[in-house]
N, C-alpha and C positions, 0 to 999 in steps of 0.2 A: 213208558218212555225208555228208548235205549241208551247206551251208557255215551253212544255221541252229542246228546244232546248238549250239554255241557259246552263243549266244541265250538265256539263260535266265528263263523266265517271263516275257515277251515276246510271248503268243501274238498278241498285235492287232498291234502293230508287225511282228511277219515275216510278217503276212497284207496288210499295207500295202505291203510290200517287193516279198514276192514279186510282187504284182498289178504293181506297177508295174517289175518286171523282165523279166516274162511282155511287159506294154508297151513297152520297151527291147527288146525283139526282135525283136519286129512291126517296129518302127521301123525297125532297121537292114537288116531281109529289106526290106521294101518301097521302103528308098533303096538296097540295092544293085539291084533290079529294075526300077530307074527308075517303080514303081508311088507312086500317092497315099497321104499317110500319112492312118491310119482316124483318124477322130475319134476324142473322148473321150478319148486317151491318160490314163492316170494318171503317164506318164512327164514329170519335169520337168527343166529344169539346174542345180536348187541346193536344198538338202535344208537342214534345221539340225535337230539330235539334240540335244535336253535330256534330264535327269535328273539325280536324286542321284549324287555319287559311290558307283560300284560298280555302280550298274545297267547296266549295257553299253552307254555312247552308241559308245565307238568299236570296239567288237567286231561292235555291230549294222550300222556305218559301211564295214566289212572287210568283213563278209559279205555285204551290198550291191553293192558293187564288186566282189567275187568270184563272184558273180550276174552282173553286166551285164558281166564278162567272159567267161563261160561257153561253151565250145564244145563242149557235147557234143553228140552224133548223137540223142541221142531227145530235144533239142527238137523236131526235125523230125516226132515221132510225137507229139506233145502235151504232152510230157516240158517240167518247170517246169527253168528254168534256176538254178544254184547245185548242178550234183552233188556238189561237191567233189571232185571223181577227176582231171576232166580237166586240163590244162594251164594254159587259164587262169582254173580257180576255184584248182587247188595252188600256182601262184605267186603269183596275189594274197593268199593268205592268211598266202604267208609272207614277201611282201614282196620277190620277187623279177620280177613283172612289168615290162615296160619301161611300162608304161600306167598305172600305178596308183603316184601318187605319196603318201606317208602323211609327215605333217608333223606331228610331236611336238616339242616344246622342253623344254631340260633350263636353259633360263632364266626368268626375271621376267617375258619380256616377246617379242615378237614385232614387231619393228621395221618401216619403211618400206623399209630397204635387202632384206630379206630375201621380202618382200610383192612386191616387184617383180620379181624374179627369179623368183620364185614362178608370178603372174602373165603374165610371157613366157612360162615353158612350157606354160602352159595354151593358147598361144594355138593352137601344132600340133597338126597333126593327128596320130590316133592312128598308134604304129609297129607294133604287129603288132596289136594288140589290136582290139574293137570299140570301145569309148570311150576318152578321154583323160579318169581318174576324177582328181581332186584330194580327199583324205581328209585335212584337216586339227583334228586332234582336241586342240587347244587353242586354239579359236577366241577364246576369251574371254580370252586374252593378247596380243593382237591392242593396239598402242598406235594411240591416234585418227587419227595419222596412216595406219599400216598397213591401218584399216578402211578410210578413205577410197579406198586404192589399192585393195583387194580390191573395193570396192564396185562400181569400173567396169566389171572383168572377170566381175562377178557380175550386173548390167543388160546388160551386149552378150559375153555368151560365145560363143566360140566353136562352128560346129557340133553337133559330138560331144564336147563338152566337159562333166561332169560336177562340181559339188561339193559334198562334201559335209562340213557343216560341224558339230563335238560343243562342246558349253558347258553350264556345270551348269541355268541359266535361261534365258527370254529374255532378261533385263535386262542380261546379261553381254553382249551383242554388239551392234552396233550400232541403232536402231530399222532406219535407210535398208538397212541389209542384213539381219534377219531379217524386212522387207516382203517380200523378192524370194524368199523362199525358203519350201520346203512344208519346214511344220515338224510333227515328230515327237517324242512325251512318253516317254521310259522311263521303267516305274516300279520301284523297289526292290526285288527277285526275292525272293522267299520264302524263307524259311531252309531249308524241308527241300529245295528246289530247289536249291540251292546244295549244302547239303550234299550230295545224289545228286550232284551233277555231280564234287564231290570226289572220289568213292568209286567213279565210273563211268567218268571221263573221266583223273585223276591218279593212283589207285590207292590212297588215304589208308584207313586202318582208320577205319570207319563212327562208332566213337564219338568219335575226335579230329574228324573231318569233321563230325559235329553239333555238336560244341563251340564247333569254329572258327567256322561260319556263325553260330550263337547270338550269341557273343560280338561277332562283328561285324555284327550284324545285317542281314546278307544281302547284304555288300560282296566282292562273288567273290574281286576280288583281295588284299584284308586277309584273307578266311579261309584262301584257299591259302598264301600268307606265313606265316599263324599255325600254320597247321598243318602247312608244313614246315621252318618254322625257328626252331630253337632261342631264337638271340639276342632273335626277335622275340618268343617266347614271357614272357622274361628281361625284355624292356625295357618290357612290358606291362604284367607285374605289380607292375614298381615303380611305376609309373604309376599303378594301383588302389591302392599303398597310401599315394600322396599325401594325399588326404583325412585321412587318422589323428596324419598329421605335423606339421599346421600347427595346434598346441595353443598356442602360443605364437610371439614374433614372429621369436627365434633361428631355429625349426623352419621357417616360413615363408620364411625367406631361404635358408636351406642348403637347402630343397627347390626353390624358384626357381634358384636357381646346379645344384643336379644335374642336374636338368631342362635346362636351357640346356647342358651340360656332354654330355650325353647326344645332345640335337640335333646339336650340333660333330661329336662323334666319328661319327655315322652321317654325317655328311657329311662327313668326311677322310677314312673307311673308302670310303665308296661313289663318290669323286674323286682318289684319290690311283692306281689304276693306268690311270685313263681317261685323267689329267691327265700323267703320265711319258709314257704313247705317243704321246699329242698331239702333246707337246712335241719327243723323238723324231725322230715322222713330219716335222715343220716345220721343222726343221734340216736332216732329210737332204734335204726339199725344196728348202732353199736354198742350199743345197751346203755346209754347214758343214765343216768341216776333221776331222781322225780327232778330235785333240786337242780340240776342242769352240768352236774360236777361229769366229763367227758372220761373213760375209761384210761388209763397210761396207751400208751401205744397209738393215739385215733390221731394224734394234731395233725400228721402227717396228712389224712384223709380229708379232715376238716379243710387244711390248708391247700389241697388240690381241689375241691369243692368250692371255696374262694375265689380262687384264679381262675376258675370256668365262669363264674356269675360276674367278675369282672369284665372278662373276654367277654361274654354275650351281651353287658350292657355297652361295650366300646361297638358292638357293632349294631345294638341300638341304635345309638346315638348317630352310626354314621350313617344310616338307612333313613334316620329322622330325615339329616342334612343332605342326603345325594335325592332326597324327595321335594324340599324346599330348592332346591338348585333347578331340577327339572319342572319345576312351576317358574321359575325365572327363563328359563329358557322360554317355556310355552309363550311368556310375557313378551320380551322380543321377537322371536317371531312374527307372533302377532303388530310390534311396531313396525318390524321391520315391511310385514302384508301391506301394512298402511301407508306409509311409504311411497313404496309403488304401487298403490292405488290398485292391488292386489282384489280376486273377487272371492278369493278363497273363503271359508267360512273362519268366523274370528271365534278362537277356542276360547279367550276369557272373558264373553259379552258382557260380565256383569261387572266387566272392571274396564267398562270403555272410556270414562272419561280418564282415567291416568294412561290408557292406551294413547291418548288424542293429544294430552298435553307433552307427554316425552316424544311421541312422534312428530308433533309442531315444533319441538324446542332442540331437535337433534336433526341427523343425516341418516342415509341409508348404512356408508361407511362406519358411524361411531355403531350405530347400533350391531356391523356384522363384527365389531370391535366388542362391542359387548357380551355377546355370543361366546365369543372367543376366551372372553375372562371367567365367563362361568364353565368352560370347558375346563380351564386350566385348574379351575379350585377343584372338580372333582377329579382332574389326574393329581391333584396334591393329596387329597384325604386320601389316593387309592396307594399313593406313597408313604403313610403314616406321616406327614406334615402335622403337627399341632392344628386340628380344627381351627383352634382362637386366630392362628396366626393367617392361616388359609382364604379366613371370611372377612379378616379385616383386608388382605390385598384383596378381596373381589369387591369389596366394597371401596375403596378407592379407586382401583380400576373401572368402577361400575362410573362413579364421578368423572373421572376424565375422560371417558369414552372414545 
């Protein structure tokens, strides 16, 4: 399998790729042979991947770099590079290349201290590899300051220095740095795509795997989650029957507080064994005693250690909640399909009687009112608004429609 496989429904983007991978090797044959490089190149040093969540900016961003790491023998016969087999497509894919750095944050934000460090490494040269790729696929947490820094190593890069940058729009990233970069559009992969890939690539029984993609409407990674796990099967559908709940204003508050209650736990659940070994490995770092007594000097370490485990479960919590909001949305939607007697496929078939009864008991208008209130709760979480306070207005807004 080659490293596009992955790639799903994508055909013009891995026809982009590969050309200018196929271009990435010419380059490096003709600088290792002291020969001129050919015009035209499609190859460039800074890439930027847009799309909705779920379309694969940073899977496309992997297989890219696992591409323009490739060293198999039948490039030399015409052979496109990304076999996937060789060395360095199987280590870039799994993250073990010394070339290929991949920058995820499980925080709010992506700082100046962190950008910079970043950016020094960029600036050597490759160690085994042909490029030195930079995959950073939270480009769009990037604070003004951090852009700034990235900006300069993204105008004077380094030779063989590569980056490539995922964010859900352009607007998300800086104007002065999505100038300098050829930018690339995923768009939303098709459900029955997604669901084959369930069924071909993970081993999922074909009618959960249609399900899954349905209801997630062709977000690869929410339908693999839905369809291999239980809890998230569990915290969906209470999810779907918030709408029924908020008949009154008790109901609307005690579904605001579940909701919020529900966000916590997946984020004490998905930080509490990352956050114990953390803590841990940083002790025995600094030579903590058997008994647990921390060395003079360390609180300070300890206490910037804290603040990170903080930070990463607030943006737990808020990835919990902007995932429950986008299953409310799917929800109307689908009322509003109904409605208008829409022939569209209905993404939450298995919650069609609450679809039937809020659709008989409403209008088209409350429901594009509803839309609207669940729009606004996620520009307030994106404002640091108090969750608590965020889900109980959409839940009263949800009541009045």
């Amino acid at each position: 399998m080659s490293v596009w496989d992955d790639l799903v429904g994508q055909d013009r983007v891995q026809e982009q790729l590969s050309a200018a991978a196929r271009d990435a090797d010419v380059l490096v044959t003709a600088d290792a042979a002291g020969e001129p490089v050919p015009p035209g190149s499609k190859m460039t040093h800074a890439w930027l991947f847009t799309g909705p969540p779920g379309s694969g900016r940073s899977t496309a961003a992997r297989a890219f770099a696992a591409a323009l790491q490739c060293t198999s023998p039948d490039r030399a016969l015409g052979g496109a590079p990304g076999c996937g087999f060789c060395d360095g497509c199987h280590t870039s894919l799994i993250g073990t290349h010394a070339d290929v750095d991949v920058i995820r944050t499980d925080l709010l934000s992506i700082g100046v201290k962190e950008t910079r460090e970043l950016v020094r490494r960029a600036q050597l040269s490759p160690a085994v590899g042909r490029w030195q790729v930079i995959v950073m696929e939270d480009a769009d947490r990037l604070t003004e300051g951090a852009g700034n820094v990235l900006l300069k190593a993204v105008e004077e890069p380094a030779p063989r220095t590569v980056w490539l940058l995922c964010a859900p729009s352009l607007e998300d990233v800086l104007p002065t740095i999505r100038s300098r970069c050829r930018h690339l559009t995923l768009r939303t992969p098709p459900v029955d795509a997604v669901a084959d890939v369930l069924v071909r690539r993970d081993g999922i029984d074909p009618e959960r795997a249609a399900a899954a993609a349905r209801a997630t409407q062709g977000h690869i990674g929410r339908a693999r989650r839905l369809a291999t796990d239980e809890r998230a099967r569990a915290r969906r559908a209470a999810v779907l029957k918030l709408p029924l709940r908020v008949e009154d204003i008790g109901g609307c508050l005690k579904a605001a507080q579940e909701l919020i209650d529900t966000a916590t736990e997946d984020a004490k659940q998905a930080s509490e064994e990352v956050d114990a070994k953390e803590t841990e490995d940083m002790k025995a770092a600094l030579g903590a005693a058997a008994g647990g007594r921390m060395p003079r000097g360390t609180a300070g370490v300890m206490k910037e250690l804290e603040d990170k485990q903080k930070r990463r479960k607030t943006r737990t919590q808020r990835d919990s909640l902007d995932l429950a909001l986008t299953e409310l949305t799917g929800f109307y939607r689908d009322v509003l399909a109904l409605q208008f007697g829409s022939r569209i496929a209905i993404a939450n078939a298995d919650a069609e009687d609450a679809l039937d009864r809020v659709a008989r008991a409403s209008t088209p208008e409350r429901t594009l009112r509803r839309i609207e209130a669940v729009s606004a709760c996620r520009r307030a979480l994106d404002r640091n608004v108090a969750p608590l306070l965020a889900v109980e207005a959409l839940t009263v807004a949800l009541r009045a429609g």
